[in-house]
C-alpha positions as CSV (number, residue, x, y, z in Angstrom):
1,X,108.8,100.0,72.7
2,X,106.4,102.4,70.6
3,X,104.1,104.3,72.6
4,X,101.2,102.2,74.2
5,X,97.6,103.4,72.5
6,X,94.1,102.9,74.7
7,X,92.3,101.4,72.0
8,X,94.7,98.8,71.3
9,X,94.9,98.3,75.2
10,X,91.3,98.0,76.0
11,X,91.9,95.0,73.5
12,X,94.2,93.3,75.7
13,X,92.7,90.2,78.1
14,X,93.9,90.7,82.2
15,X,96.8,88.2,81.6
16,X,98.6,90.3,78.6
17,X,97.3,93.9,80.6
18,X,99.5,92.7,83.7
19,X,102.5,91.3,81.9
20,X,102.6,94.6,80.0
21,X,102.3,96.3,83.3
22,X,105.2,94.4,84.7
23,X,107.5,94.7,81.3
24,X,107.0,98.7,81.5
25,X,108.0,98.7,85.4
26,X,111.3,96.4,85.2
27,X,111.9,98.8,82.0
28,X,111.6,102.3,84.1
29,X,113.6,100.6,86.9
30,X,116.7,99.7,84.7
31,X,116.2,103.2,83.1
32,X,115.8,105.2,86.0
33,X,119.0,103.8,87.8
34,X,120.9,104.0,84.9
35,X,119.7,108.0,84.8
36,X,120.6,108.1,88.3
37,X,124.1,106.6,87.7
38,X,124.8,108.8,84.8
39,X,125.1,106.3,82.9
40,X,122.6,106.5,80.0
41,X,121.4,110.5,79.0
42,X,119.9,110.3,76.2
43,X,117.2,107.9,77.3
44,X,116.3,109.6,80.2
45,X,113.4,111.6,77.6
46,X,111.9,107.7,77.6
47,X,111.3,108.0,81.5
48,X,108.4,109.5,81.1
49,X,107.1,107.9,78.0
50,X,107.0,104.4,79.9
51,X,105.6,106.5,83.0
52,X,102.6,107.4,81.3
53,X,102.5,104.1,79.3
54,X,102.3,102.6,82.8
55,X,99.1,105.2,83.7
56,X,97.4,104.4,80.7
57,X,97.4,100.7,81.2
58,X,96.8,101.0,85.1
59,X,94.1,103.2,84.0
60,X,92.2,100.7,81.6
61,X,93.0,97.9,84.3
62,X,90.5,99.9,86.6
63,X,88.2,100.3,83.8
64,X,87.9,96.4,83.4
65,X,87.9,96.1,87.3
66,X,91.2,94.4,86.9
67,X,93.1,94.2,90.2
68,X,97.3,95.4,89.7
C-alpha cells in the first residue's frame, strides 16, 4: 500500500476512514510479529510507514469529529 496522502483522506466518508484505520492496524500487527519473529527484515522499514499512515488518518478522524 502506497503512502496514505491528507488530501486524498480528508476525501474519504467515516465508513471508508475506519475501514482504512482497521486495514493499516491488522497490517502493522502481522508485520510487527513477523519483525519480532525474525522472520521478515526487509519489511520492517514499512513499520513505520503504516505507523504514520495510521496517525495521519486518526488525525483527520479528529478533524471530522469522527470517533475511532
Amino acid at each position: 500500500m502506497p503512502q496514505l496522502k491528507p488530501k486524498e483522506l480528508r476525501k474519504q466518508d467515516a465508513d471508508k476512514l475506519r475501514q482504512t484505520l482497521f486495514d493499516l492496524r491488522s497490517e502493522l500487527s502481522k508485520l510487527a510479529g513477523s519483525a519480532q519473529r525474525g522472520v521478515v527484515k526487509k519489511d520492517v522499514g514499512n513499520i513505520r510507514r503504516i505507523r504514520r499512515d495510521i496517525a495521519r488518518v486518526v488525525t483527520v478522524m479528529h478533524e471530522k469529529g469522527i470517533a475511532e
